[in-house]
C-alpha positions as CSV (number, residue, x, y, z in Angstrom):
1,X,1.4,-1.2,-29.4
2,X,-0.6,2.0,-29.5
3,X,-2.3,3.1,-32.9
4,X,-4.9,5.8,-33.8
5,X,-7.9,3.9,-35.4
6,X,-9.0,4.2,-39.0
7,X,-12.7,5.5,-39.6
8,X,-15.2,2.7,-38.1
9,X,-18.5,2.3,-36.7
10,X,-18.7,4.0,-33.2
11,X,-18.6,1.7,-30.0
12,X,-22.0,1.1,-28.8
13,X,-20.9,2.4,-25.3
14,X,-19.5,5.8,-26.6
15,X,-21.9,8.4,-25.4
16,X,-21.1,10.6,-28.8
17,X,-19.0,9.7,-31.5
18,X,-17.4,12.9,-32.4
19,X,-15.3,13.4,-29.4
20,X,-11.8,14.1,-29.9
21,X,-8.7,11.5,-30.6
22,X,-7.0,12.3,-27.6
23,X,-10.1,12.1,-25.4
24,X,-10.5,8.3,-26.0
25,X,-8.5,5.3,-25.5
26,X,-9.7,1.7,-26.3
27,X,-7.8,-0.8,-24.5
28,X,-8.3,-4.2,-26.4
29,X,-7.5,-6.5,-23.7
30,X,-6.5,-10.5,-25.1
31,X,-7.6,-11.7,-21.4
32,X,-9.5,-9.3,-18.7
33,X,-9.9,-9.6,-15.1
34,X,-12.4,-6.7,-15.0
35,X,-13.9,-7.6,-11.1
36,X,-11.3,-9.6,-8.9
37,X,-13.0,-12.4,-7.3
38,X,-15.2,-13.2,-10.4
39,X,-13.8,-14.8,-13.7
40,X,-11.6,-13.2,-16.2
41,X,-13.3,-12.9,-20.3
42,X,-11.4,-13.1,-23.4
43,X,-11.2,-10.5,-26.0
44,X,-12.3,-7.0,-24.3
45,X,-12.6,-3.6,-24.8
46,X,-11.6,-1.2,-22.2
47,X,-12.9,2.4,-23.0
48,X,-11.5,5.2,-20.9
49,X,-12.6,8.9,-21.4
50,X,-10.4,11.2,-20.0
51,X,-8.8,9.8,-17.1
52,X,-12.3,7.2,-16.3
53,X,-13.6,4.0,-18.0
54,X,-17.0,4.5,-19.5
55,X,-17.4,1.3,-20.9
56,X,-16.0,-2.4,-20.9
57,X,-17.3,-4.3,-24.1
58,X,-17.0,-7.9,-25.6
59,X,-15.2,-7.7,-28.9
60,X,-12.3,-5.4,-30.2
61,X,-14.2,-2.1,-30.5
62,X,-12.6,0.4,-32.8
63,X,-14.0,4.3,-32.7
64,X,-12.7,6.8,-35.3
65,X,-10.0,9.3,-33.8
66,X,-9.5,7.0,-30.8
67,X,-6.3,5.7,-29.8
68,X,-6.0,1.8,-29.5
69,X,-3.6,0.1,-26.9
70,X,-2.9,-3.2,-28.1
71,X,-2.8,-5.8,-25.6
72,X,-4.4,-8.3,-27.3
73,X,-1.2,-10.9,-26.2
74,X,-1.9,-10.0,-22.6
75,X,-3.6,-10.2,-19.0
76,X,-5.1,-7.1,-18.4
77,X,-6.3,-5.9,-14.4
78,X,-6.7,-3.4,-12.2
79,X,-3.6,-1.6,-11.1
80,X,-2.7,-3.1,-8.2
81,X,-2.3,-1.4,-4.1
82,X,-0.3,-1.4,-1.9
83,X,-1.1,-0.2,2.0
84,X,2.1,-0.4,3.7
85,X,4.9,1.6,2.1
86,X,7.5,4.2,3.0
87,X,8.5,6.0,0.5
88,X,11.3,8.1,2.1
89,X,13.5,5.5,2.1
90,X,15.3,1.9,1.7
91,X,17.0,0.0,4.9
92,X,20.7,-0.2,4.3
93,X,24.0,0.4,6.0
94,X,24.0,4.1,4.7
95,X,20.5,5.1,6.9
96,X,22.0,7.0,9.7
97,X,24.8,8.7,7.9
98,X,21.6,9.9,5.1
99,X,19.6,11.1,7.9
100,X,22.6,13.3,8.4
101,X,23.9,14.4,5.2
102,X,21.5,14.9,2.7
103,X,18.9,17.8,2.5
104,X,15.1,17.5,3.0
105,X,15.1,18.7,-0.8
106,X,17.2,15.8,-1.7
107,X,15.4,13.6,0.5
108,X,12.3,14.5,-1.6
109,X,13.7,13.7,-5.0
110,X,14.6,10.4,-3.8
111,X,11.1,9.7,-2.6
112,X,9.8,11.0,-6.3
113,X,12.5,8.6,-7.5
114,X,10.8,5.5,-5.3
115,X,7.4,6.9,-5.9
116,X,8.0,6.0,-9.6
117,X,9.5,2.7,-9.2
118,X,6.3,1.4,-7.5
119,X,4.5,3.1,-9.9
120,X,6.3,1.2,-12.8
121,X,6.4,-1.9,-10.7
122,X,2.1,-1.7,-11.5
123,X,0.9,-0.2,-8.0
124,X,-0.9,2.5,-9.0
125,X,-1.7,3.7,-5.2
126,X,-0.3,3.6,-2.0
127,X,-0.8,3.9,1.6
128,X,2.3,6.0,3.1
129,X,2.4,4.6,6.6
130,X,5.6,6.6,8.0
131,X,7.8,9.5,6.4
132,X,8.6,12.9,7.0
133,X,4.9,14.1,7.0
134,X,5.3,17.4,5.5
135,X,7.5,15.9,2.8
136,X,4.8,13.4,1.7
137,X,2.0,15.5,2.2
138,X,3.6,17.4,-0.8
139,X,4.3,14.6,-2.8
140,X,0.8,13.0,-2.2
141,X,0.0,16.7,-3.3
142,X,1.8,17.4,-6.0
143,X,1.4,14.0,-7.8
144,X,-2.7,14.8,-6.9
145,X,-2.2,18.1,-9.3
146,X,-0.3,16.4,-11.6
147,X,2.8,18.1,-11.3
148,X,4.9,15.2,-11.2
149,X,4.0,11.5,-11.8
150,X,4.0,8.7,-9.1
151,X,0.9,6.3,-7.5
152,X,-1.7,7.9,-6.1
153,X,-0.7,8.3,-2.1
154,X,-2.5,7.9,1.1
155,X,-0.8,9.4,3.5
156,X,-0.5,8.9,7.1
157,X,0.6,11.2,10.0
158,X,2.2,8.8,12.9
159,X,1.7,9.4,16.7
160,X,3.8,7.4,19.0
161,X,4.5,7.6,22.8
162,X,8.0,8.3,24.2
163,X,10.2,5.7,23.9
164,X,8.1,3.8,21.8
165,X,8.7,1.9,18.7
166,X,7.3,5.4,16.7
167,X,10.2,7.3,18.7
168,X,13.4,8.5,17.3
169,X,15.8,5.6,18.7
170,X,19.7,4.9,17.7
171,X,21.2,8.3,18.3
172,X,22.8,11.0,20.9
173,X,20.7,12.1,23.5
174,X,21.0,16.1,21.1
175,X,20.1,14.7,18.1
176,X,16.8,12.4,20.1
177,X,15.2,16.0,21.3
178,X,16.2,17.5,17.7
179,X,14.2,14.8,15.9
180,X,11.5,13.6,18.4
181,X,8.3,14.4,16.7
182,X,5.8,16.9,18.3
183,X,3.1,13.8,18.0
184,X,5.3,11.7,20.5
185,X,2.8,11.9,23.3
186,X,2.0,9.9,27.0
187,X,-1.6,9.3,28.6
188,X,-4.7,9.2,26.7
189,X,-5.3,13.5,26.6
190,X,-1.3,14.3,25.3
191,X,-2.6,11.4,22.8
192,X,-6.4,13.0,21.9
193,X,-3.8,15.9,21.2
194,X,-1.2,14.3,19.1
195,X,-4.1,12.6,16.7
196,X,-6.0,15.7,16.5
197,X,-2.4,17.5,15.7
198,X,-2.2,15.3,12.6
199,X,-5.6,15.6,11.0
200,X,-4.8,19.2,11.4
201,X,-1.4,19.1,9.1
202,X,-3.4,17.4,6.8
203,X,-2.9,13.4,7.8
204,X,-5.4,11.5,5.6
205,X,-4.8,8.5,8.3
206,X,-3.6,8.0,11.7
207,X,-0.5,5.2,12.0
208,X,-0.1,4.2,15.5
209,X,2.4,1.6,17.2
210,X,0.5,-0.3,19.7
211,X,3.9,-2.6,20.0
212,X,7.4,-2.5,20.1
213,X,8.7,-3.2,16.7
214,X,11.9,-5.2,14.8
215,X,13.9,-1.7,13.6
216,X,13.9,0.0,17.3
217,X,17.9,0.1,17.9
218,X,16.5,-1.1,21.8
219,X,16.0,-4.0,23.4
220,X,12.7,-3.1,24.3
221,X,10.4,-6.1,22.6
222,X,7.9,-6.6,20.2
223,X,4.8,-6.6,23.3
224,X,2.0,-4.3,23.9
225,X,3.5,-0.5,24.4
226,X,0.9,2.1,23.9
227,X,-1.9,1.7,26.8
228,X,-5.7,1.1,26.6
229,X,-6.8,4.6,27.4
230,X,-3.9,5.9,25.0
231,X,-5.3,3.4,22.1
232,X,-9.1,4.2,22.8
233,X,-8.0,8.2,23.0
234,X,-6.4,8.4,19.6
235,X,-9.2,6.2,17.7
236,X,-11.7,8.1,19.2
237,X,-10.1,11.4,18.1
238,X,-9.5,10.1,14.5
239,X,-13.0,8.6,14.1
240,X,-14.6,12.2,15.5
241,X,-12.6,13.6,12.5
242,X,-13.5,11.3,9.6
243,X,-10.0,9.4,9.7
244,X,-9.1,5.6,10.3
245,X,-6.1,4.4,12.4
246,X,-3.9,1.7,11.2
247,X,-1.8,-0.1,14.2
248,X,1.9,-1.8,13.6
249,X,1.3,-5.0,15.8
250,X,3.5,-7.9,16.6
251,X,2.1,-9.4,19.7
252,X,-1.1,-10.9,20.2
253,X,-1.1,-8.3,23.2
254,X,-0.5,-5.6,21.6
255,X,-3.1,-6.5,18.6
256,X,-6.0,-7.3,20.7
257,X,-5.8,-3.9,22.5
258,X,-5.7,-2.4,19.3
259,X,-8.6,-3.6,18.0
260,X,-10.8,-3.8,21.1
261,X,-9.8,0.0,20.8
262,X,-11.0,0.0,17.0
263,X,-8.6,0.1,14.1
264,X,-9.2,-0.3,11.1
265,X,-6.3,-2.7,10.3
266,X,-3.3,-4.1,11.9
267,X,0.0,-3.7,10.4
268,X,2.4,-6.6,10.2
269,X,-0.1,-8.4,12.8
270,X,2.9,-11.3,13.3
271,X,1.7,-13.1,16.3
272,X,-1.9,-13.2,15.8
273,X,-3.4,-15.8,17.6
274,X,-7.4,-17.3,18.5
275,X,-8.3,-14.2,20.4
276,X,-7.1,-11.5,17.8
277,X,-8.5,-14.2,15.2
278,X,-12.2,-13.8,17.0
279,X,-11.6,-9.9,17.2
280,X,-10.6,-9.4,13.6
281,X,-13.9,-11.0,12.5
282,X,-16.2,-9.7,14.9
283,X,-14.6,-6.3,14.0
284,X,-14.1,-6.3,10.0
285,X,-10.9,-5.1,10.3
286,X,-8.1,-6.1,7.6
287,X,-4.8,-7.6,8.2
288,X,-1.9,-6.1,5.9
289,X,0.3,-9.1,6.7
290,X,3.9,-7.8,5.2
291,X,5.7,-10.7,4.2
292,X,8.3,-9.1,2.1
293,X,9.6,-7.7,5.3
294,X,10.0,-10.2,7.4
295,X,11.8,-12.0,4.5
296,X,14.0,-9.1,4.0
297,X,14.8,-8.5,8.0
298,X,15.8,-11.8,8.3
299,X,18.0,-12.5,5.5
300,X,19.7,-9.1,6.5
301,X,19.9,-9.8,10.1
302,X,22.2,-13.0,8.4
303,X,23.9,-11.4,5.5
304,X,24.6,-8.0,6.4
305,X,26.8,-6.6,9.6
306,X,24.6,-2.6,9.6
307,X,22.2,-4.0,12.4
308,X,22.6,-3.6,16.0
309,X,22.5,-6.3,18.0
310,X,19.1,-5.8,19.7
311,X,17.3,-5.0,16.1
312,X,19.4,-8.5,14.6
313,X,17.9,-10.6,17.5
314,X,14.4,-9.3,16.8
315,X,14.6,-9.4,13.1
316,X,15.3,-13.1,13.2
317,X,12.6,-13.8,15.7
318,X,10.0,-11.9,13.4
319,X,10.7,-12.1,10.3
320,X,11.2,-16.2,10.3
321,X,7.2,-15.9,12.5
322,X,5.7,-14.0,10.1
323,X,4.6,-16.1,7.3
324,X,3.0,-19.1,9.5
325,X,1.4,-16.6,11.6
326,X,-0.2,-15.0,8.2
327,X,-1.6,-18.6,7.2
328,X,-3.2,-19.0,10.1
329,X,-5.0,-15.7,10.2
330,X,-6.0,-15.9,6.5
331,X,-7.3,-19.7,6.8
332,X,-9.5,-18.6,9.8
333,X,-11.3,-15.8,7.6
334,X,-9.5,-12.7,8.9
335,X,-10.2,-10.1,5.9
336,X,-6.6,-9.3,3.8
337,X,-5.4,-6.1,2.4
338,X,-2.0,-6.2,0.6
339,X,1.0,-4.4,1.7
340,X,4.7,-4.9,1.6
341,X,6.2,-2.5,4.0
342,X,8.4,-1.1,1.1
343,X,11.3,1.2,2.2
344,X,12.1,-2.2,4.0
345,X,12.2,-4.1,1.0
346,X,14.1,-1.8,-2.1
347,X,10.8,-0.1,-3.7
348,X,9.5,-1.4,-7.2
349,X,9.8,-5.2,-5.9
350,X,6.4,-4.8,-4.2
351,X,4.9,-7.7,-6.4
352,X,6.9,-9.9,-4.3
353,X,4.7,-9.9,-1.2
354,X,1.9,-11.4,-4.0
355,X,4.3,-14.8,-4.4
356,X,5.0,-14.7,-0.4
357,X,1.1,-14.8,0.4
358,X,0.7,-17.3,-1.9
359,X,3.6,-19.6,-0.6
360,X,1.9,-19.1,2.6
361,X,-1.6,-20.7,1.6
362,X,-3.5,-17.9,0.1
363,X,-5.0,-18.7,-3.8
364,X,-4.0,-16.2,-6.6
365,X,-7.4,-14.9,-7.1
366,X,-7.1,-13.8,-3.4
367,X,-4.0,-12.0,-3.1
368,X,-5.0,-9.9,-6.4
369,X,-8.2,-9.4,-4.3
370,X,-6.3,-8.4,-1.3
371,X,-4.3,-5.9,-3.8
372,X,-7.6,-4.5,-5.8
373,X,-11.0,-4.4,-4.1
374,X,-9.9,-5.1,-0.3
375,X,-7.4,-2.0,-0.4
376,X,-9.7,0.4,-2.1
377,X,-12.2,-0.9,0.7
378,X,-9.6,-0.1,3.6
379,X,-8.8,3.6,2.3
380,X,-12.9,4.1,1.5
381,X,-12.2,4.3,-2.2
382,X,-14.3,1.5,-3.4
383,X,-16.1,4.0,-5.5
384,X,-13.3,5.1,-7.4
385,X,-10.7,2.0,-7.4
386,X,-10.3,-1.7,-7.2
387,X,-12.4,-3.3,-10.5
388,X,-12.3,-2.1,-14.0
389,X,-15.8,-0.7,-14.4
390,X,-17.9,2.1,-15.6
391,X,-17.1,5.4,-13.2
392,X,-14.0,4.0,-12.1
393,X,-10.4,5.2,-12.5
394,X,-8.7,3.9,-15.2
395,X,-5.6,2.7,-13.2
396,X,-5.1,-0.6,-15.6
397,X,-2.1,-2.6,-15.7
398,X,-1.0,-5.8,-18.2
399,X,1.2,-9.0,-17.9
400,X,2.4,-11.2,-20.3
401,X,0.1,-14.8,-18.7
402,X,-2.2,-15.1,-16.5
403,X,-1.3,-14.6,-13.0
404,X,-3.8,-16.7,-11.8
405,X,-1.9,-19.7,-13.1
406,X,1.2,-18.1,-11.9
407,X,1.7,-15.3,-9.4
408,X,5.0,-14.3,-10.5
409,X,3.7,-13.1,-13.7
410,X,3.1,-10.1,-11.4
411,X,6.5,-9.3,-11.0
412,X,7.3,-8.1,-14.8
413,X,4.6,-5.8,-15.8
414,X,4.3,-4.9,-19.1
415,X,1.7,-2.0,-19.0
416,X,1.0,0.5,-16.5
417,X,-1.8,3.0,-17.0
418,X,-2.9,5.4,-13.7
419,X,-5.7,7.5,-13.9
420,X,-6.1,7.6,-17.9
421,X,-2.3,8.4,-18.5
422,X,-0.1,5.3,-20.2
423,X,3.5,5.4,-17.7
424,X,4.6,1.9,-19.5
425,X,3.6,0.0,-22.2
């Protein structure tokens, strides 16, 4: 319930007290898990001045002219983050005949329409991992100016090398030099170029495919596919140009070179064994494990008949390996960043990677940690995201109970705020 408050004493964290109604909102929060990691306190204020929180207070403070958001029945904490989505899309039996048919326009409405549903679903940013990069550029953009609403989007340009899992696969041999990608490169100089070639379109990442991967319509294999000088090319490029890499990696092969190469995080990361355990650590680089994938390629590959055969073999192999392979890695200390691979799974069910992680071993207060302060540590936004504090974006969600007792509570959110503005409530 939001009110305006009657005339009352002015918060004790209010700078001035006659600042406008629509300048202030108090958030009076029954249960608050301001820092993830540390323990949530009962009966808080939130205070958020246009767009940031200036001030997090014990007690219900009421301010004359403010607006007060009544969520004194539930568990208030930071929006949540996903890094792995794609927003361009869903996997179904309709894919190819899409690609075809509809318009890059119309493809863009329906990645505003899927920006929303995450945004509703509580993930107030995202890390776009593979579209149509002049598509999401825009959106990132034009969501960024406020122009139309959706998360907040990181947004990553992809280089791949020819036949690759990042390579246009699945169609005639016209329609595979219509669509290959000018950052489809081969040896470690076409590669320098291809990286530098997406900083330069305005990539605020670099997504690379070190191994073969599950939705490849060939039986090429899940191992090691880019080379070393390839990997160490890119990553050097990016780096020189103030951008991280993020690697898709199934095989242990394939994830080792990527981060002996240095990546900032692996990308599905399904076969990680002792060696890329050691490498992750000595490194610091996060694992964005994807769980909600490999759940959904697997129950496809058995329910539905739209997969070739070489992607059904592989999705069965991969997404069955995924989730022991993911306790493993988080039990031996590998750092965690949340992300779903949505556009895989149908967009707006991102919360269910949360109750994945924690079937697989991982505590509550670590998953939400993995979605808060670990994410906004991968995309160097620790200064702006991940706790509910004084200077940070108010990007605030609520659920009815504690999801520390119980994950799933993640899964109905009841109040979404992004950046100062209420999208649910």
């Amino acid at each position: 319930m939001i009110h305006r408050a009657p005339a009352a004493l002015c918060a004790a964290a209010l700078l001035h007290c006659g600042v406008a109604a629509a300048d202030v909102t108090l958030l009076h929060a029954g249960e608050l898990l301001a820092v993830p990691g540390e323990p949530p306190a009962r009966e808080m204020t939130v205070i958020v001045e246009d767009g940031v929180i200036t001030g997090v207070q014990k007690g219900y403070v009421e301010t004359e002219g403010a607006t007060i958001v009544d969520l004194k029945d539930r568990f208030v904490l930071p929006g949540l983050m996903d890094m792995h989505v794609h927003l361009q899309g869903e996997l179904g039996p309709d894919n190819d005949r899409d690609t075809l048919k509809m318009s890059p326009q119309l493809m863009q409405m329906r990645s505003a329409h899927y920006a929303m549903n995450t945004l509703l679903a509580g993930f107030t940013t995202v890390r776009d991992v593979g579209s149509s990069e002049q598509e999401m550029y825009a959106l990132r953009d034009a969501i960024e100016a406020g122009w139309i609403d959706g998360p907040r989007i990181i947004a990553a340009g992809g280089v791949g090398i020819t036949g690759g899992h990042a390579d246009i696969s699945g169609v005639s041999p016209d329609l595979m030099k219509h669509w290959t990608s000018t950052n489809v490169c081969d040896g470690p100089y076409d590669c320098r170029r291809a990286a530098r070639n997406v900083i330069k379109y305005g990539g605020d990442l670099i997504k690379i495919t070190s191994t073969g991967g599950v939705m490849t319509q060939r039986a090429t294999g899940t191992g090691q596919q880019m080379e070393m000088d390839e990997l160490t090319e890119i990553v050097r490029a990016a780096t020189r140009m103030g951008r991280k890499v993020a690697s898709h990696a199934h095989e242990e092969d394939g994830i080792i070179a990527a981060l002996e190469a240095g990546v900032a995080s692996i990308e599905h990361g399904t076969y990680t064994g002792p060696r890329a355990i050691r490498l992750f650590k000595e490194t610091g680089a996060y694992l964005v494990p994807t769980l909600l994938a490999g759940k959904t390629v697997a129950t496809m590959a058995v329910e539905a008949d739209f997969m070739a055969p070489e992607v059904r073999k592989k999705a069965v192999r991969v997404g069955n390996d995924m989730a022991g392979s993911f306790a493993r890695a988080h039990k031996a200390g590998v750092r965690v960043a949340y992300g779903t691979d949505s556009g895989i799974s149908p967009h707006g069910t991102n919360a269910e990677e949360a109750v994945l992680m924690v079937e697989a071993g991982m505590s509550e207060m670590d998953v939400i940690v993995a979605a808060t302060i670990s994410a906004a540590d991968l995309i160097d936004m620790s200064d702006a995201l991940g706790t509910i504090e004084n200077g940070k974006q108010a990007d605030i969600i609520a659920v009815d109970a504690s999801p520390l007792d119980d994950i799933a509570e993640l899964l109905e959110v009841d109040f979404v705020m992004k950046g100062g503005a209420i999208y649910k409530e």
